[in-house]
C-alpha positions as CSV (number, residue, x, y, z in Angstrom):
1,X,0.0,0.0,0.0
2,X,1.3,3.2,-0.6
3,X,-0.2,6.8,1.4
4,X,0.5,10.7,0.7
5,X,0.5,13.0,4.0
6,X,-0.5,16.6,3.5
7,X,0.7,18.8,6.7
8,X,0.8,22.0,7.9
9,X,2.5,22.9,11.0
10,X,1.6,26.4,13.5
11,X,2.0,28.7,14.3
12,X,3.0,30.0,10.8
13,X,5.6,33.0,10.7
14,X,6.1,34.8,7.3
15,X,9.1,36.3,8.0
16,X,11.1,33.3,9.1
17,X,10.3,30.0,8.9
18,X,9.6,28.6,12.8
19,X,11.6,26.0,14.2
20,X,8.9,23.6,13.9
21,X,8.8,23.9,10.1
22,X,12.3,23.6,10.1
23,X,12.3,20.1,12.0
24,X,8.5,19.0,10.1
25,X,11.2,19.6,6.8
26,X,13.8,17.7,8.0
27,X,11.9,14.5,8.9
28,X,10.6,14.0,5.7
29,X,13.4,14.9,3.7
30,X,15.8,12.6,6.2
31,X,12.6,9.7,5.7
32,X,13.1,6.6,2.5
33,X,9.7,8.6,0.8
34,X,9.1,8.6,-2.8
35,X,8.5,12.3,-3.1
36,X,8.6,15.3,-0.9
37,X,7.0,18.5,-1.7
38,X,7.8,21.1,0.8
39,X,6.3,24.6,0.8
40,X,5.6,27.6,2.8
41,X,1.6,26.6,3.6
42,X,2.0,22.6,2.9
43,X,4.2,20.1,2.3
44,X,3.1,16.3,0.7
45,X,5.3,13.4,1.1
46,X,4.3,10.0,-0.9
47,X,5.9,6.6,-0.5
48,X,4.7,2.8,1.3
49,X,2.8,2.7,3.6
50,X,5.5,1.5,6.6
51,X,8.1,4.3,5.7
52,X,4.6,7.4,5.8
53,X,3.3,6.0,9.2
54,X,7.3,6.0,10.3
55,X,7.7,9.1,8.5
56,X,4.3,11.0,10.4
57,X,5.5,9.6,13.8
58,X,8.5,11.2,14.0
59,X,7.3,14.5,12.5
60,X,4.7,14.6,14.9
61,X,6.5,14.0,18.0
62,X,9.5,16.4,17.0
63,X,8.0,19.0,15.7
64,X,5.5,19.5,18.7
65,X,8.9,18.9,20.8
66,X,10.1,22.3,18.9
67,X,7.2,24.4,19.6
68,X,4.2,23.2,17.3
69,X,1.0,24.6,18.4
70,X,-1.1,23.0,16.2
71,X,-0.3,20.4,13.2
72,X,-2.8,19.5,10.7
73,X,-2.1,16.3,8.1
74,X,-4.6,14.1,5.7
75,X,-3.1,10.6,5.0
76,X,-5.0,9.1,2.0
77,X,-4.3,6.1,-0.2
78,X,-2.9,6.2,-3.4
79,X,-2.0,4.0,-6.1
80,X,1.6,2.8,-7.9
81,X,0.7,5.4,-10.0
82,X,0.5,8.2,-7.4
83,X,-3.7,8.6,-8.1
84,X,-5.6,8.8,-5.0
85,X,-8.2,4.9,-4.4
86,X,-11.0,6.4,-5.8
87,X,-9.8,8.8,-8.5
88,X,-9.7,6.0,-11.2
């Protein structure tokens, strides 16, 4: 099975990106994922199943450890072709 996480981390910060964005980064970029998209208001991170879950478990716990106030993430299913179950 493979699963994309959407996340946002808060509090948000313009200016400079907060700690907690810096470590919610860092986790998925350090993580065995398929694809990473990071961005200023969401980041997506795609791979099996095992290495997501892995992947969401450390990004939650560290980046609350670094100040998150509030952290928002969808997991849904996709495909070997990266559609989301249902899209086909």
């Amino acid at each position: 099975m493979r699963l994309r996480v959407e996340f946002t981390t808060e509090p948000f910060d313009l200016d400079e990106a907060p700690a907690h964005a810096v470590v919610a980064r860092e986790v998925v970029e350090a993580a065995e994922l398929d694809a990473v998209d990071v961005g200023p208001f969401g980041n997506t991170a795609e791979g099996r199943a095992d290495q997501v879950l892995t992947a969401v478990d450390a990004l939650l716990r560290r980046s609350l450890e670094a100040g998150a106030t509030r952290i928002s993430l969808q997991v849904n299913v996709v495909g070997e072709d990266g559609a989301q179950e249902g899209e086909r």
